[in-house]
VMD Tcl script that draws the C-alpha trace (Angstrom):
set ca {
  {-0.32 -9.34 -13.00}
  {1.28 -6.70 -14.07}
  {1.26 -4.80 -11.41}
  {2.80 -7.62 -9.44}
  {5.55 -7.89 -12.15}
  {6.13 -3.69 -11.01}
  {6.33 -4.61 -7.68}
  {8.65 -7.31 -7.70}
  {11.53 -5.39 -10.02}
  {11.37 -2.45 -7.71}
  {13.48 -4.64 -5.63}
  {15.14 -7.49 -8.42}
  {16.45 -4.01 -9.54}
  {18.48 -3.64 -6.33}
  {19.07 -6.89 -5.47}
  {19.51 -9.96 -7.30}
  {19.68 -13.99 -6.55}
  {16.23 -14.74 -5.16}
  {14.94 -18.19 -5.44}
  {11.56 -18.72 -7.00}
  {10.15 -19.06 -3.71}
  {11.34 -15.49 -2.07}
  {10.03 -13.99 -5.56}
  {6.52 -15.75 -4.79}
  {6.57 -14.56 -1.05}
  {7.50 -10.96 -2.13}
  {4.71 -11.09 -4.67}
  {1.91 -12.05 -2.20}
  {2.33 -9.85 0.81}
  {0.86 -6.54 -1.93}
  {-2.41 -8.94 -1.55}
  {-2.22 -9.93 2.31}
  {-1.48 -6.81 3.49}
  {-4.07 -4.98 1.66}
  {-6.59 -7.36 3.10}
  {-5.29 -7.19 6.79}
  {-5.59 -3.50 6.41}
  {-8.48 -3.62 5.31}
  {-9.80 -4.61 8.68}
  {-6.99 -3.42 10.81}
  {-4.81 -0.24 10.09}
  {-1.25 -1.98 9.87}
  {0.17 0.53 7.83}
  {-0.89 4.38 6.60}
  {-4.24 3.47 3.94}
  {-2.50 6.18 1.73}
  {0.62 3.69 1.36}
  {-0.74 0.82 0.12}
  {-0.07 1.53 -3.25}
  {3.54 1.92 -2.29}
  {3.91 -0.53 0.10}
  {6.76 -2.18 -1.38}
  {8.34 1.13 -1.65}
  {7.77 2.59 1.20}
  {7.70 -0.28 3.54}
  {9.34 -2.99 1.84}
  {12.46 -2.04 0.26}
  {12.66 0.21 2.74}
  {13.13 -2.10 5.05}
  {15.82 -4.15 3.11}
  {17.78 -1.44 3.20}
  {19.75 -3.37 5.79}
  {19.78 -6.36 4.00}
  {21.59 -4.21 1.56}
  {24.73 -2.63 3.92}
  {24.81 -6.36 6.18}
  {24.91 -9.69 5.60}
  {22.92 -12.04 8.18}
  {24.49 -15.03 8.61}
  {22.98 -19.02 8.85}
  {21.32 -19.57 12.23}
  {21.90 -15.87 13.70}
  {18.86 -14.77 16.05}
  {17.03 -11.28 14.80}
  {15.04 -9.14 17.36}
  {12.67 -6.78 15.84}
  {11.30 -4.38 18.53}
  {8.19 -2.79 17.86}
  {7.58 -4.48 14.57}
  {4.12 -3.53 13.81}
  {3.01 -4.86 11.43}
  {6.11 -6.74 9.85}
  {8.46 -4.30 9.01}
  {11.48 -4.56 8.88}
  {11.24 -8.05 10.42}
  {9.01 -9.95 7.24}
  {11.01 -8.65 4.39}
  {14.28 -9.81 6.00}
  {13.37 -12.97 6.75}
  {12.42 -13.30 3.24}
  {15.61 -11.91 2.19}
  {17.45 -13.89 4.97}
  {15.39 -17.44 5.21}
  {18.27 -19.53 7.46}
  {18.56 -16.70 10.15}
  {15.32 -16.78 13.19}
  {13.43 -13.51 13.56}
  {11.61 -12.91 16.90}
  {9.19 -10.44 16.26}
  {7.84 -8.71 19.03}
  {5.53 -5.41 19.40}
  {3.05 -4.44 22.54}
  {-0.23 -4.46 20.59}
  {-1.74 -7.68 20.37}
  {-3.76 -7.00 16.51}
  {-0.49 -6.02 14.86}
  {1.01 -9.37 15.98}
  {-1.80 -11.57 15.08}
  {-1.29 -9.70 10.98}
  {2.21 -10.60 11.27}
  {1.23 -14.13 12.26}
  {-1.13 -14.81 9.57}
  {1.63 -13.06 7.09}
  {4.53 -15.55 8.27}
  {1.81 -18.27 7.63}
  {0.47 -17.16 4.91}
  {3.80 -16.73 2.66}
  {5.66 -19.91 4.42}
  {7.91 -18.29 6.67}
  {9.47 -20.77 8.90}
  {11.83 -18.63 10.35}
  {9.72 -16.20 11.90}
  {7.89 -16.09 15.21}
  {5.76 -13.07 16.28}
  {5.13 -12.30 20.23}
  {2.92 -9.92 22.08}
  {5.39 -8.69 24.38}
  {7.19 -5.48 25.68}
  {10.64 -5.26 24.49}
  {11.18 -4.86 28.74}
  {9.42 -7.84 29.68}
  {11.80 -10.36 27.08}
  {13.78 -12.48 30.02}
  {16.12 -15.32 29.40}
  {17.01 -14.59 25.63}
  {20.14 -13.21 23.51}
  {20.03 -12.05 19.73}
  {22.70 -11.41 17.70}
  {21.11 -8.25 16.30}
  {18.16 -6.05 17.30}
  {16.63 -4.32 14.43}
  {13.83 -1.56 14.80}
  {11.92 0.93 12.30}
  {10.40 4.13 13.47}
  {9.66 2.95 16.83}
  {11.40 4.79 19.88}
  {14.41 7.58 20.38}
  {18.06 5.76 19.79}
  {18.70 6.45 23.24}
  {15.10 4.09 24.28}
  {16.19 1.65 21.93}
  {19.72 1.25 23.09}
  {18.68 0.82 26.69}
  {16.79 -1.84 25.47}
  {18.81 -3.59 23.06}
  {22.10 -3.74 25.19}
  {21.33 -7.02 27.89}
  {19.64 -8.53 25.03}
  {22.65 -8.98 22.56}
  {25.05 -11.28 22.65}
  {28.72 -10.29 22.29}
  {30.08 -11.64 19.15}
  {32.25 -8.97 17.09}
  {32.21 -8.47 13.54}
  {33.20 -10.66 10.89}
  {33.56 -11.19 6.81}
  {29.79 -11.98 5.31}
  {29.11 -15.72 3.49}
  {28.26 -13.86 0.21}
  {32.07 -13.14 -0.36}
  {31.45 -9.63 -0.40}
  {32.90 -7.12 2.27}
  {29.46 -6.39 4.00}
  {29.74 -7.04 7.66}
  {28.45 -9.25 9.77}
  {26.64 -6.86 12.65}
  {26.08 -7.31 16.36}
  {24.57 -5.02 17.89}
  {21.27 -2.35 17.25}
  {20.20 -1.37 13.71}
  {17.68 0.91 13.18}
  {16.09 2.77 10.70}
  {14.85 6.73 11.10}
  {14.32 9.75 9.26}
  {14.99 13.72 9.51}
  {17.77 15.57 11.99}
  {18.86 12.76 14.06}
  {21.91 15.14 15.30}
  {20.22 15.82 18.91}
  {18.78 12.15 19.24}
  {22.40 10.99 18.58}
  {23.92 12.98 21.24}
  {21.45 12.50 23.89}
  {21.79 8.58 23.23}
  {25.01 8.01 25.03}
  {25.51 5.74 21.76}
  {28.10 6.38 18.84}
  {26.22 4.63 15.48}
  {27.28 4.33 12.37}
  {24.96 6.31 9.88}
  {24.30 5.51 6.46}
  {21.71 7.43 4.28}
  {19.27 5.10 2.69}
  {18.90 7.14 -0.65}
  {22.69 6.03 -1.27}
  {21.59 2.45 -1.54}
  {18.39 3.38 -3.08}
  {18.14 6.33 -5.25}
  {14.51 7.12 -4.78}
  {13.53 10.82 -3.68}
  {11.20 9.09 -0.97}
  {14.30 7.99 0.89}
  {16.00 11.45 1.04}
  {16.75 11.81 4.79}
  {15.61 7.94 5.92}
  {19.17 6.80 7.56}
  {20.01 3.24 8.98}
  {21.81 3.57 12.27}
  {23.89 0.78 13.79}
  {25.19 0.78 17.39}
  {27.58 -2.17 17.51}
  {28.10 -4.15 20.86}
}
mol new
graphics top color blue
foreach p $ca { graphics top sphere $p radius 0.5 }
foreach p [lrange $ca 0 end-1] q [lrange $ca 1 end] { graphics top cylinder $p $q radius 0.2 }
display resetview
């Protein structure tokens, strides 16, 4: 118990305004995930006890710079085994998230996640990023999966072209369209052999935690 109560205000510290509901769903994926990887290696064994460090709030590090909006669609290429896709659809419960990755036992875990916790808003394919025909997000989100330059080649005939707007929350977080990721270390070469021009924000701004010293979200905007 209390470690649950630990887990949950490393992220009611950052953020605030959950319903009763997203608090329940945060608390239970410490258990679910433990027990998936316990049969299949989802995540690193050595960061289960930080999973909601790590992996979690790491991953709502873009919930934290942009504000999803009611009914947008969310890509997440290459999501593993959730992340960043199954925190933000927590975080974000009237926006769809299309999960996809290429390995069919990650994508049955995020499956029995979704179910487990009540996610409505989530569905999880075993597909290739290439092989996703007849389909338009408004945002294509990605964690440690390929080179910017890979992911932008991917993103760009998926994404509809929408522009930027003022968030519901009444705060001056914008609205994205277009490719955010989230990487780590010198991203300088990557950058310039992308073709792309992202904005970069260090994730140890938003969360002051040494484990997030050179972790950056990058968005490309269409």
């Amino acid at each position: 118990m209390e470690k649950a109560k630990n887990n949950l205000e490393l992220i009611t510290h950052y953020f605030g305004d959950f319903t009763p509901k997203q608090l329940q769903q945060f608390v239970a994926l410490d258990e679910l995930y433990k027990n998936w990887n316990s049969k299949i290696n989802v995540i690193s064994r050595k960061d289960e006890d930080s999973l909601y460090e790590k992996h979690i709030l790491h991953s709502l590090s873009i919930a934290a710079i942009f504000d999803f909006e009611k009914n947008m669609n969310v890509l997440d290429i290459g999501t593993g085994g959730g992340f960043p896709g199954i925190p933000l659809a927590i975080f974000f419960p009237e926006v769809q998230f299309y999960l996809a990755d290429s390995i069919g036992k990650k994508i049955k875990v995020v499956q029995a996640v979704a179910e487990a916790v009540g996610l409505t808003n989530v569905s999880a394919h075993h597909t290739r990023v290439e092989e996703i025909k007849n389909k338009k997000f408004d945002v294509v989100v990605s964690r440690a999966v390929a080179s910017l330059g890979d992911l932008w080649r991917w993103s760009k005939p998926l994404l509809k072209k929408r522009g930027e707007g003022r968030g519901e929350r009444g705060e001056d977080v914008v609205v994205p369209n277009g490719l955010i990721c989230l990487k780590g270390g010198d991203l300088a070469q990557e950058i310039s052999d992308s073709g792309s021009k992202p904005r970069v924000m260090e994730v140890y701004e938003i969360f002051d935690r040494e484990v997030f010293r050179e972790k950056y979200v990058l968005y490309v905007p269409v």
